[in-house]
Every structure is written in structure tokens, then in C-alpha cells.
C-alpha positions as CSV (number, residue, x, y, z in Angstrom):
1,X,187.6,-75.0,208.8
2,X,184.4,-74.0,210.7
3,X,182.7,-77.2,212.0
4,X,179.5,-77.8,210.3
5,X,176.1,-79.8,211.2
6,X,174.6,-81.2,208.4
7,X,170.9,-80.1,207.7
8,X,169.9,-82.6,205.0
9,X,167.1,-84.0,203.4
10,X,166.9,-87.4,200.8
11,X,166.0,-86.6,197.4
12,X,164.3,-88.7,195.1
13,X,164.2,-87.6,192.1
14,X,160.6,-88.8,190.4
15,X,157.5,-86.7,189.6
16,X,153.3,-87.2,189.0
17,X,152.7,-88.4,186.1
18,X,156.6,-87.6,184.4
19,X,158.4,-90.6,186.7
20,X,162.0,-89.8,185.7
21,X,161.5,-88.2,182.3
22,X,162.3,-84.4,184.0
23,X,163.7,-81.2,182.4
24,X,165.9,-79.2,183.4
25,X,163.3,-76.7,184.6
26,X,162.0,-79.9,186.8
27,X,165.6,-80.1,188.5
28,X,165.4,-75.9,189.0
29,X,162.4,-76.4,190.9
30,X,163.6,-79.0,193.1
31,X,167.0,-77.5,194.0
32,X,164.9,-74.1,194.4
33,X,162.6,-76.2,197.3
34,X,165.3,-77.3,198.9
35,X,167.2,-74.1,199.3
36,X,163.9,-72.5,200.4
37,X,163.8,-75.3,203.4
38,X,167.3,-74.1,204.5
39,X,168.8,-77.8,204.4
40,X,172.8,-77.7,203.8
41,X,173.0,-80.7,202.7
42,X,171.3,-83.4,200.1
43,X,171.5,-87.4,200.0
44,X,170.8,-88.4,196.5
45,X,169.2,-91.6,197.7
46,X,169.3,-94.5,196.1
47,X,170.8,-94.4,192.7
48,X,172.8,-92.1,190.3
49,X,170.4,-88.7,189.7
50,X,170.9,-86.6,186.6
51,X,174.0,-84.8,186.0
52,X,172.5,-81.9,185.8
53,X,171.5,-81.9,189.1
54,X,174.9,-82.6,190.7
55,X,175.5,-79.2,188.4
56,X,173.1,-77.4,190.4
57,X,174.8,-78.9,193.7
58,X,177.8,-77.4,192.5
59,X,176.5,-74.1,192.1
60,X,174.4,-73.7,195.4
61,X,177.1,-75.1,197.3
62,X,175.3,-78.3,199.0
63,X,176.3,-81.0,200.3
64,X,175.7,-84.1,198.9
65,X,176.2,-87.5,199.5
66,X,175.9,-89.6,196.3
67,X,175.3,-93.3,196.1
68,X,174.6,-96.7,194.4
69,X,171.8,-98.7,194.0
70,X,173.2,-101.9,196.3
71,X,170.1,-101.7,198.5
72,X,168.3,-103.9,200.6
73,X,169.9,-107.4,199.4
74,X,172.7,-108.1,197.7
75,X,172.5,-110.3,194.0
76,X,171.4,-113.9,194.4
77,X,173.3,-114.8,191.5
78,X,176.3,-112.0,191.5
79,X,178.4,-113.8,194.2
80,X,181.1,-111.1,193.3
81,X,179.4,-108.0,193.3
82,X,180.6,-107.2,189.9
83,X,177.6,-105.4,188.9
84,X,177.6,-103.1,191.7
85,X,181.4,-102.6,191.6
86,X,181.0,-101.8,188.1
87,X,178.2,-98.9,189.1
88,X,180.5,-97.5,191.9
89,X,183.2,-97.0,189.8
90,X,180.9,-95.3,187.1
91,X,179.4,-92.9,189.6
92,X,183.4,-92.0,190.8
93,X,184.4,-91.9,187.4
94,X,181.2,-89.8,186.3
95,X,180.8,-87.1,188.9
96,X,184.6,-87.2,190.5
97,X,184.5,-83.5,189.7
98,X,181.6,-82.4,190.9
99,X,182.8,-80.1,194.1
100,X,179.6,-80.7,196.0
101,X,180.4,-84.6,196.5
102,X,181.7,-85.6,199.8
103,X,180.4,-88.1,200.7
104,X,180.4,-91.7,198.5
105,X,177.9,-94.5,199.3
106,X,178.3,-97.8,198.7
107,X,175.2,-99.2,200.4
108,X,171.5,-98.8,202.0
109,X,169.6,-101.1,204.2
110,X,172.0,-104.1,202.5
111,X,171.1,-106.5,205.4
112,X,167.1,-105.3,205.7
113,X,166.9,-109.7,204.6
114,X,169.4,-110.8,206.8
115,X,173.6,-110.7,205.6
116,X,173.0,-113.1,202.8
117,X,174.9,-113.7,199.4
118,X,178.5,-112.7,200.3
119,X,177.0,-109.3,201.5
120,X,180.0,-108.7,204.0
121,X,182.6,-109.7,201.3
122,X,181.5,-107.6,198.6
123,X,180.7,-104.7,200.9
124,X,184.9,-104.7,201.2
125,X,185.7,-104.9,197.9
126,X,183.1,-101.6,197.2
127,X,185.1,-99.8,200.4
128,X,188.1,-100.4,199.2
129,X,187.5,-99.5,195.0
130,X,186.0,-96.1,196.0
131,X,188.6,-95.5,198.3
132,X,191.1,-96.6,195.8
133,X,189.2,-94.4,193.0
134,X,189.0,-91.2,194.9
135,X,191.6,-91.3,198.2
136,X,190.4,-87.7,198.8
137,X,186.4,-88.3,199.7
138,X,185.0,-90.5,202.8
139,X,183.1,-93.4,201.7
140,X,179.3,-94.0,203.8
141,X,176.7,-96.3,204.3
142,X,173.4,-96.3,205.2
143,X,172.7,-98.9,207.8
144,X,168.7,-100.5,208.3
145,X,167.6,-99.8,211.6
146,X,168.2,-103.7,213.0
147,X,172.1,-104.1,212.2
148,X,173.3,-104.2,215.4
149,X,176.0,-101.1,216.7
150,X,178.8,-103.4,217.4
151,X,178.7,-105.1,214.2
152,X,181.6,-105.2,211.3
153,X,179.4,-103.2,208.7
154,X,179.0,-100.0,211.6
155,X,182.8,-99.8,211.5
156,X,183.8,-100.2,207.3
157,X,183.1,-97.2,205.6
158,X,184.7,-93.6,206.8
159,X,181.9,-92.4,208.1
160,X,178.0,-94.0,208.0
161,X,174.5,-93.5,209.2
162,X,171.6,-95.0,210.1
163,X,168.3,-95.6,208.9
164,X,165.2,-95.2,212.3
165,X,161.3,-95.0,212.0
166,X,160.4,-94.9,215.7
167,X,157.3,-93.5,216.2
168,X,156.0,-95.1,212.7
169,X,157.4,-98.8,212.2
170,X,158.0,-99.4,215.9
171,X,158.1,-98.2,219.5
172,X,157.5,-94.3,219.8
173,X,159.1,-91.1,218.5
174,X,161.2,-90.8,222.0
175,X,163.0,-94.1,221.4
176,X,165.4,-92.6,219.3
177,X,167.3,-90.9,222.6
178,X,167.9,-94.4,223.9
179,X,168.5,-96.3,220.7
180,X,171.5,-92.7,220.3
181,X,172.9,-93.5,224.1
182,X,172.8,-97.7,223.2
183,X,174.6,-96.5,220.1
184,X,177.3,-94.3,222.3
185,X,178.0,-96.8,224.7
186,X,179.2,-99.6,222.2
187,X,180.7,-96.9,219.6
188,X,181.8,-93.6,221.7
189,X,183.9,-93.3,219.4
190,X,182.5,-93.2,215.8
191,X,180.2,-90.3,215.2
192,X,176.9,-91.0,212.8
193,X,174.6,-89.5,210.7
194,X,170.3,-90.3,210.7
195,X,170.0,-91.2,207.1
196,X,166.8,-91.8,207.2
197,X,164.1,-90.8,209.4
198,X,160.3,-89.4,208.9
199,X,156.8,-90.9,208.5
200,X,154.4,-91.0,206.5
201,X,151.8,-87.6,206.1
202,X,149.1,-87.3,203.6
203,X,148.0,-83.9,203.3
204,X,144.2,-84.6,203.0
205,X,143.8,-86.6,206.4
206,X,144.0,-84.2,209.5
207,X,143.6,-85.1,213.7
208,X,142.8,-83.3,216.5
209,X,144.5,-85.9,218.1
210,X,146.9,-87.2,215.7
211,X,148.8,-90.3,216.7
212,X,150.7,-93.0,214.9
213,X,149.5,-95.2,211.7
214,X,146.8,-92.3,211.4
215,X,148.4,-90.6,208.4
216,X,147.6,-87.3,209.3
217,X,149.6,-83.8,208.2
218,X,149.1,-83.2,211.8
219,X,151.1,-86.5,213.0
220,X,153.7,-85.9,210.4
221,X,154.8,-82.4,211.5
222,X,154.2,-83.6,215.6
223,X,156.5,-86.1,214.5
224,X,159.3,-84.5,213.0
225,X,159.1,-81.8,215.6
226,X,159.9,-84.5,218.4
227,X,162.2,-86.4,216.3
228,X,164.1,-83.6,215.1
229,X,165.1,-81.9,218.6
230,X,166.4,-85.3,219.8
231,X,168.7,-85.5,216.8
232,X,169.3,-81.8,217.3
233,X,170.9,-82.1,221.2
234,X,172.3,-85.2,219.9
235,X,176.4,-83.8,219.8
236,X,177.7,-86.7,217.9
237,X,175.1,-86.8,215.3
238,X,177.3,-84.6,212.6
239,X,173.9,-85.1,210.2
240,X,170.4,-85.4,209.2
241,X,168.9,-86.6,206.5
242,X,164.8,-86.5,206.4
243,X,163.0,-89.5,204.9
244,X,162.3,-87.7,202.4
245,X,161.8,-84.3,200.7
246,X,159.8,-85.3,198.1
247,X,156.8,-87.9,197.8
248,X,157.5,-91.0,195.4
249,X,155.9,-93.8,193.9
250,X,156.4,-97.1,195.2
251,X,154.4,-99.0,193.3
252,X,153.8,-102.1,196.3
253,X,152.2,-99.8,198.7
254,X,149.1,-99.4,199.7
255,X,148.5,-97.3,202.7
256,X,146.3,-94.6,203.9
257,X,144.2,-94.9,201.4
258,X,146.7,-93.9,199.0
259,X,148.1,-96.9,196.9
260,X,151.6,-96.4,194.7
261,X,153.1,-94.0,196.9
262,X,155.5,-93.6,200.1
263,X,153.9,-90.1,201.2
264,X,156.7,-89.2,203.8
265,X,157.7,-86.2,201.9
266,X,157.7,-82.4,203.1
267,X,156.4,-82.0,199.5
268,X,153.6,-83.6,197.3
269,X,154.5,-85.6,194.2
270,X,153.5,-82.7,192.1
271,X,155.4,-80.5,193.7
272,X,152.4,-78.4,194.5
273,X,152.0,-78.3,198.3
274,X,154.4,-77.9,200.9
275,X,153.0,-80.3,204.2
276,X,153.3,-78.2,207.5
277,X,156.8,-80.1,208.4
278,X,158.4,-78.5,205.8
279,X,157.9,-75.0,207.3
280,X,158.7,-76.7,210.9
281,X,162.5,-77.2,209.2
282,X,162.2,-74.0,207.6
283,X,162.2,-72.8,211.0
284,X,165.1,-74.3,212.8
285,X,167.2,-74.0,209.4
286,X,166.8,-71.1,207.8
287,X,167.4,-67.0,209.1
288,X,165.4,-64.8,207.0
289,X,162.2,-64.0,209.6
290,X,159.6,-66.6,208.7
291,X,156.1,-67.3,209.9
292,X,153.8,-70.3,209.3
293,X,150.8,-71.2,210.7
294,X,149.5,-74.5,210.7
295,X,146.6,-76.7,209.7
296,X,145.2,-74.7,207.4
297,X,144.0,-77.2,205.1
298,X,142.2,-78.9,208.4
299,X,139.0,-76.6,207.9
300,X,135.9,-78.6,209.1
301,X,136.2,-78.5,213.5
302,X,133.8,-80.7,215.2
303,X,135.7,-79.5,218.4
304,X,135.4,-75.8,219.7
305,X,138.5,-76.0,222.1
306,X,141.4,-76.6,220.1
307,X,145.2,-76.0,219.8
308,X,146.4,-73.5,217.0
309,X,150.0,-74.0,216.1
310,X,152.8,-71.4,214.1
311,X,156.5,-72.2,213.0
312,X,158.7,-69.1,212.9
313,X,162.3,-68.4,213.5
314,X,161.6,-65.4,215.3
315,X,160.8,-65.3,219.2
316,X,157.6,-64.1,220.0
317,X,153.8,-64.6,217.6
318,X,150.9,-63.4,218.7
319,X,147.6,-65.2,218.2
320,X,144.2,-63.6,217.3
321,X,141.1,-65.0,217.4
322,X,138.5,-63.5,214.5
323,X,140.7,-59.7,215.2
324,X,140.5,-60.3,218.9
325,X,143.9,-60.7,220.3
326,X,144.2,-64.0,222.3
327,X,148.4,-64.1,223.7
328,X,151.6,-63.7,222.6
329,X,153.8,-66.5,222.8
330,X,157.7,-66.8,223.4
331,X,159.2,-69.8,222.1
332,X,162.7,-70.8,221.5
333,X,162.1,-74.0,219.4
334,X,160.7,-72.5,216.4
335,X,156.8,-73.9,217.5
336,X,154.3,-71.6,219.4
337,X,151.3,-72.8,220.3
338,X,147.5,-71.5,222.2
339,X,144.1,-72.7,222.4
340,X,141.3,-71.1,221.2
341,X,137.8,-71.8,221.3
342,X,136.0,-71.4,218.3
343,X,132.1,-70.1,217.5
344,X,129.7,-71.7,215.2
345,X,130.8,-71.0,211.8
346,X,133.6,-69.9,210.5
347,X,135.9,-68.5,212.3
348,X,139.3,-66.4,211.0
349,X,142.6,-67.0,212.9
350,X,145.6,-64.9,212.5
351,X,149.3,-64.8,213.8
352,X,151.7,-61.7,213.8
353,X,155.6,-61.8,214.2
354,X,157.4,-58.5,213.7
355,X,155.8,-57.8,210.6
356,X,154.8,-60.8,209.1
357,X,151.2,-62.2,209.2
358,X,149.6,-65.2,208.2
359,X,146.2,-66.7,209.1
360,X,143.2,-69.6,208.1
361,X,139.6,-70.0,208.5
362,X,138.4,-73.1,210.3
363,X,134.6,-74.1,209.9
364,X,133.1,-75.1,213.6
365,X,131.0,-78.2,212.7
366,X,128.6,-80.3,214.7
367,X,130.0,-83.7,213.6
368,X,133.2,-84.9,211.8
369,X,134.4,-84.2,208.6
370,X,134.9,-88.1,207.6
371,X,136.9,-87.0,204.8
372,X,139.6,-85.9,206.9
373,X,140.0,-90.1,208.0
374,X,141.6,-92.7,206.6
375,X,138.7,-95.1,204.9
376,X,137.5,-98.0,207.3
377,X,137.9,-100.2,204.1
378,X,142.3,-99.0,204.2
379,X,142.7,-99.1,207.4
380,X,145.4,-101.9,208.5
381,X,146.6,-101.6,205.2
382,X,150.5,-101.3,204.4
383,X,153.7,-102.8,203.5
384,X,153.3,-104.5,206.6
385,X,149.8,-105.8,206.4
386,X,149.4,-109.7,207.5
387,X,146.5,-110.9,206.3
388,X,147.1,-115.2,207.9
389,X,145.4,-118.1,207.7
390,X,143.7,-119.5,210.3
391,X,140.9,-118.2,212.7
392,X,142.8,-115.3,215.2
393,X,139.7,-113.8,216.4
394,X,140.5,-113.9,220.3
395,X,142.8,-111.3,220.7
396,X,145.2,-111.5,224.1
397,X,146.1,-109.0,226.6
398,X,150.2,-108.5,225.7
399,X,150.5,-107.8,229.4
400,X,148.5,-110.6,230.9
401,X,149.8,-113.4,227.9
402,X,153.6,-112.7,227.4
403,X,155.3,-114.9,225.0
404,X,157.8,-117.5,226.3
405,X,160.5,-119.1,224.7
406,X,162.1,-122.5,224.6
407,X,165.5,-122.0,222.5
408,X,165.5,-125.4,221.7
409,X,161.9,-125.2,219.7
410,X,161.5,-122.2,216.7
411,X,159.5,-119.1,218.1
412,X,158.6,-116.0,216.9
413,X,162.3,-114.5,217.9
414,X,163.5,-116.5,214.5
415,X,163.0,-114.9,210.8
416,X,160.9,-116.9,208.2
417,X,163.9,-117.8,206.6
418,X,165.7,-120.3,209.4
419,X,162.0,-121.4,210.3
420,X,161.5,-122.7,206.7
421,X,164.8,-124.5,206.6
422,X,162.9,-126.9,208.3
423,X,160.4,-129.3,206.7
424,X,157.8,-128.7,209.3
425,X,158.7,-124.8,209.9
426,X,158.3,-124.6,206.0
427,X,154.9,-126.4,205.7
428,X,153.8,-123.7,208.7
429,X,155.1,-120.9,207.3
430,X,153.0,-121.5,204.3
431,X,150.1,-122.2,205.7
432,X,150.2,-119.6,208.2
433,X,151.5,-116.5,206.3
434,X,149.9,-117.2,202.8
435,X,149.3,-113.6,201.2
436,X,152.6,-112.7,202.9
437,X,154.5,-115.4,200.5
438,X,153.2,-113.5,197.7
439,X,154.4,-110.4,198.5
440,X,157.2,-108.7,196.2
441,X,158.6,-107.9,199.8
442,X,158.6,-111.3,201.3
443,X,162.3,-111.9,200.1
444,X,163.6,-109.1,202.4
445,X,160.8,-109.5,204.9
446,X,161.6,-113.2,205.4
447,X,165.2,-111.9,207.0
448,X,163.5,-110.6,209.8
449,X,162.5,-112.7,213.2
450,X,158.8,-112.6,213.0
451,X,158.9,-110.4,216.1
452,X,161.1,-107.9,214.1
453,X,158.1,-107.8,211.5
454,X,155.2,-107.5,214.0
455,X,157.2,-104.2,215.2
456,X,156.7,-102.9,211.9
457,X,153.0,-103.1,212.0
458,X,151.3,-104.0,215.3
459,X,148.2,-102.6,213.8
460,X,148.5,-105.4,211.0
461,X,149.0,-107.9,213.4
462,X,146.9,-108.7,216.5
463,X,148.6,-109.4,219.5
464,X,146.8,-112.6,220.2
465,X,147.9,-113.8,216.0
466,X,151.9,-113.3,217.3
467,X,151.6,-115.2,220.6
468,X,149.7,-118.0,218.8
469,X,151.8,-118.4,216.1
470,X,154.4,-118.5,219.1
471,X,152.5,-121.2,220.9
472,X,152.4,-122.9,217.7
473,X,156.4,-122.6,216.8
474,X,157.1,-123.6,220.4
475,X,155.7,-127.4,219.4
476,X,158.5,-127.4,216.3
477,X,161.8,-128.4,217.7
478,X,165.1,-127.3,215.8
């Protein structure tokens, strides 16, 4: 056989004001956007999609990678797993003869709370019934980001992957090359996949300087272009899987001024607009000459010097400036870039490859288009939003106040759950992290050390709140 990268991108399967109540036509579309990006490959994340659409697998020829619904924490009350065992063997049973399945999985983000409830046990018994059910398939799973690379979950199934957000829930974009060589050194011999990976990108906020937590179409596709040439010139990453091609409700957020939605698709809910990432990946995937330039929905400039940016799988786009040409530039990563200075008004930009064109208008302004930001009244909002009790107003210098830690007292390196084991941990925890208790998340959330969580969202959480809470566990001995 010819060796073969996987190009893929996760797929839920839910629509604007339809949820999962879609028609065959609504299936067309979506196979028909997913060719059009050039990806070779689809996870059907996180539960069994419409047969249908494994039908339309078959006839394009992706590959897929179908899964299960045992996600983020197993059954507090199926000890067995006997409810997931019975869902793995119907999606074998179901869709064994659908050619476009390689790939079973039995998991995602299992141990996001910590293993808990005979996790490891029943993760086994799913490994070995697929296996058992179809000998002739590899079994996956998707691991969340924390499970460390050396432990027994990274080596059960045939083949896995992992699930990273650097750049968006922690650290920066460029900590994926040393999380991949951390990875290498403890498992140089079991390739992986990225099964998740992307941020979020709402097509109505734009950035001149776009940077992380601000939402922007223009972080998004920065994003994706960094992230994606790591994984690239990774050699034993055999696949990718974007987080996600498609926007989807999720009905606990509130972020970006957006509520109900995780908006880290390359597409819109509605399936109307395609986000400037999504012609990024056209780019590296696809071989039929493209050309796509960017920011186009970023009208309103406040700033007369600014960088102009065009995807294309060609080598060389030229850049004009209202019919004036400004440069040709030779690329061989798909982006080309120039700077431009724009005139009061409106100004007409225009890029030319071969013999392809496309341009946009951008409207030089005097002041901001406010619009374009996320409202002061949502910012700090999210998943990861920790809104404490007490008074936190003096917020501390990270560099000048580090944390220390007594191993003998609880600290912020513990999870929520092994503080409130403890009578006095408890009666802090509640205090301390009231509107976090209430969360629908808290159940998972709780799994992580409380450092783990402020990684997530430092924006939520004030430097000086973490080491104080800290200061505060320090005085609780174990």
C-alpha cells in the first residue's frame, strides 16, 4: 500500500435551528464541505451519526474513524460498563460493513475528572469486545490533553490520539513541538494521531493584532496556521483531526459573546460561511489551483499600515493596492502575506495567482469599529470562568510571588476532589469556589489540580486569586 497521512477534520453532526432532525440533503451538504476542504479523513466525534452518512463515506472514499459516546467520565452507577459495551457492540454490529471504517473508538477525554468508576477496567473489556467483534479493524482512543504519555490508557488500543488546545486553554500555540518531543521520548515507539486540536473563531470579531481569548477570525486562522505546520513536520504524527469542522451547540457555554455554542469550527452552524481557516487547509490539502484572500469580512480599519494575507496552493500571488500593483510574493506554505497602507476611505485590494483573482474593500476609519470586539460585559466569560468568593482585588506579580508548596499541607497542585475529602478542604472549597459548585462541569472540573484549571483560563483567574488560594491550602494539613 502507499503510506498515507491522514488529513482529517471532527464532524459533529448538528445544525441552527434543526439540532439533529437533518435530511439527507443536510448530510450531502456536509460531506460536499468536507471534500471541498481536501481532508482525507473524518472523525465522527462523539457518538453514532446517521447511517446515511457513513453511506456517503463509503462512496467518497474517506476515512473515518467511528466512535461511542463513553466520554469524559465513566457511569457513577454502571460499575461494569454495560451500557457502553452494549453501544460498542451496536455501532460494530450496525456499520461492520461500511468500507470507510478503520478506525473504532472506544473512548474520548474518559479521564478529563480524574480515572474514577472502574474507568481502566472497563476501558479493557471495550478493547477487547471490539477487537473480538471485528479482528480486522484497529481499535482508538482519544486521550484529554493531561493523561500522562507513559500511562496504561496511551498503550491499550491499536492505535490512539490525543486531544491539545495550546495556544487557547493553556501555554501558547508553539507548545505543541515540545509536548510531541516529551511524547517521543517516553513512547518512540507508538506513533499518534492529534484528535483534537483548534480554538475558538467567531466570524464577527476581527484583530489587527489578534492574540489568544480574543475570539477573533483572525486568531483562529493565525492559529491553525502555526498549529498545523508543527503537526505537519511532525513524522510520527500519522493524523490530524481539527477541533472541529463544523460549529455546535453546547448549551453550557458562554463565551465571546456568543452563548450555546463551541465556535471552533472552519464553518458556521448554518452552514453559511466558511471562516478564513478553512481555505488555509484548503491550501495545504487540496491541488486544484486555489486562491483566498483573507479578512474580508474585517472592513472598518482604524489603522492605515496593515498586513493583507492570501491562502493558495500555488507559488507565487501578487498584491494590488486599489489597481496599483504592490509585490509578488513566493511562498511555499500555502500563506503569502504584504503590507499595505491604506487612504481615507475605501480602499479595494486585489490578489492574482495564474489566473485566479480575488479581492475585498476595507473602509479606513478614524476610530475603531467596536463591533469587531468582544463586549466588555463577556469578556472573562467561558467554560472556565471563576467567579470566587472572597475579596481578590490585589493581583500579584507571578514572577515576583511564586507559589510554594509543602507536600504535607493541600495546595493548589491537588484537584477539588482530594481537597474536599477533607472536612476542612470541603468547607473551603465551598466557600471559595461557590458558582464553580454549580456548574454542570464541576463533576469533571473537580478532577483537575486547581493549577490544571487555572491553565485553562488565566484570564478567568487572577494570578494573585491562585496564589492566595495557595497560601490559604498551605494552612490545611493532609
Amino acid at each position: 500500500g502507499i503510506k498515507t497521512r491522514l488529513n482529517g477534520v471532527s464532524r459533529h453532526q448538528d445544525r441552527e435551528k434543526l439540532g439533529n432532525a437533518l435530511t439527507k440533503a443536510h448530510h450531502e451538504e456536509d460531506i460536499s464541505l468536507i471534500k471541498e476542504i481536501g481532508a482525507n479523513s473524518i472523525r465522527l466525534a462523539n457518538y453514532q451519526q446517521a447511517d446515511y452518512f457513513y453511506d456517503l463515506c463509503d462512496k467518497e472514499g474517506f476515512v473515518v474513524w467511528a466512535e461511542i459516546p463513553y466520554i469524559s467520565m465513566s457511569s457513577k452507577i454502571d460499575f461494569e460498563g454495560t451500557n457502553a459495551l452494549n453501544q460498542m457492540e451496536e455501532l460494530v454490529i450496525q456499520n461492520y460493513n461500511h468500507a470507510s471504517i478503520i478506525m473504532w473508538g472506544i473512548s474520548n477525554e474518559i479521564t478529563i475528572a480524574g480515572k474514577k468508576n472502574n474507568v481502566d477496567e472497563i476501558l479493557v473489556k471495550l478493547n477487547a469486545l471490539t477487537k473480538k467483534l471485528d479482528p480486522y479493524r484497529v481499535t482508538t482512543m482519544a486521550q484529554v490533553s493531561m493523561l500522562p504519555v507513559d500511562d496504561f490508557q496511551a498503550t491499550l488500543s491499536d492505535v490512539h490520539g490525543y486531544n491539545h488546545y495550546f495556544g487557547w486553554y493553556s501555554g501558547k500555540v508553539e507548545d505543541f513541538k515540545g509536548w510531541l518531543a516529551h511524547y517521543r521520548e517516553n513512547q518512540p515507539n507508538r506513533p499518534l494521531s492529534l484528535s483534537e486540536y483548534g480554538v475558538e473563531g467567531i466570524h464577527t470579531l476581527h484583530s489587527e493584532t489578534p492574540k489568544v481569548k480574543d475570539y477573533s477570525e483572525e486568531y483562529h486562522a493565525l492559529w491553525h496556521e502555526k498549529a498545523y505546520e508543527i503537526l505537519e513536520n511532525t513524522p510520527f504524527v500519522w493524523g490530524t483531526y481539527v477541533w472541529n469542522m463544523f460549529a455546535f451547540a453546547a448549551d453550557f457555554r458562554d463565551e465571546g459573546g456568543s452563548k450555546g455554542m463551541n465556535n471552533k469550527g472552519l464553518v458556521t452552524f448554518d452552514r453559511n460561511i466558511k471562516k478564513d481557516a478553512f481555505y488555509y487547509y484548503q491550501a495545504r490539502w487540496t491541488e486544484k489551483p486555489m486562491l483566498h484572500l483573507t479578512q474580508k469580512r474585517f472592513i472598518d480599519r482604524a489603522q492605515a499600515e496593515i498586513i493583507v494575507k492570501a491562502y493558495s496552493n500555488l507559488n507565487k500571488v501578487s498584491f494590488y493596492l486599489n489597481d496599483v500593483f504592490v509585490e509578488e510574493v513566493i511562498s511555499s506554505n500555502s500563506v503569502f502575506t504584504t503590507k499595505i497602507t491604506l487612504k481615507e476611505g475605501l480602499n479595494k485590494v486585489t490578489v492574482k495567482a495564474e489566473d485566479l483573482i480575488d479581492e475585498a474593500v476595507f473602509n479606513k476609519v478614524k476610530e475603531k469599529n467596536l463591533s469587531y470586539e468582544v463586549p466588555e460585559k463577556d469578556k472573562n466569560k467561558g467554560v472556565m470562568n471563576f467567579d470566587m468568593a472572597g475579596n481578590w482585588f490585589d493581583d500579584l506579580s507571578e514572577e515576583e510571588n511564586p507559589i510554594t508548596v509543602d507536600p504535607n499541607y493541600y495546595s493548589v497542585k491537588d484537584s477539588l476532589h482530594i481537597i474536599m475529602a477533607d472536612e476542612k478542604g470541603k468547607a473551603f472549597v465551598e466557600k471559595t469556589f461557590q458558582d464553580l459548585i454549580k456548574h454542570p462541569f464541576f463533576e469533571m472540573l473537580a478532577g483537575m489540580s486547581i493549577e490544571q484549571m487555572r491553565n485553562m483560563s488565566k484570564d478567568g483567574f487572577p494570578y494573585g486569586a491562585f496564589f492566595k488560594i495557595n497560601e490559604a491550602l498551605q494552612k490545611i494539613k493532609k
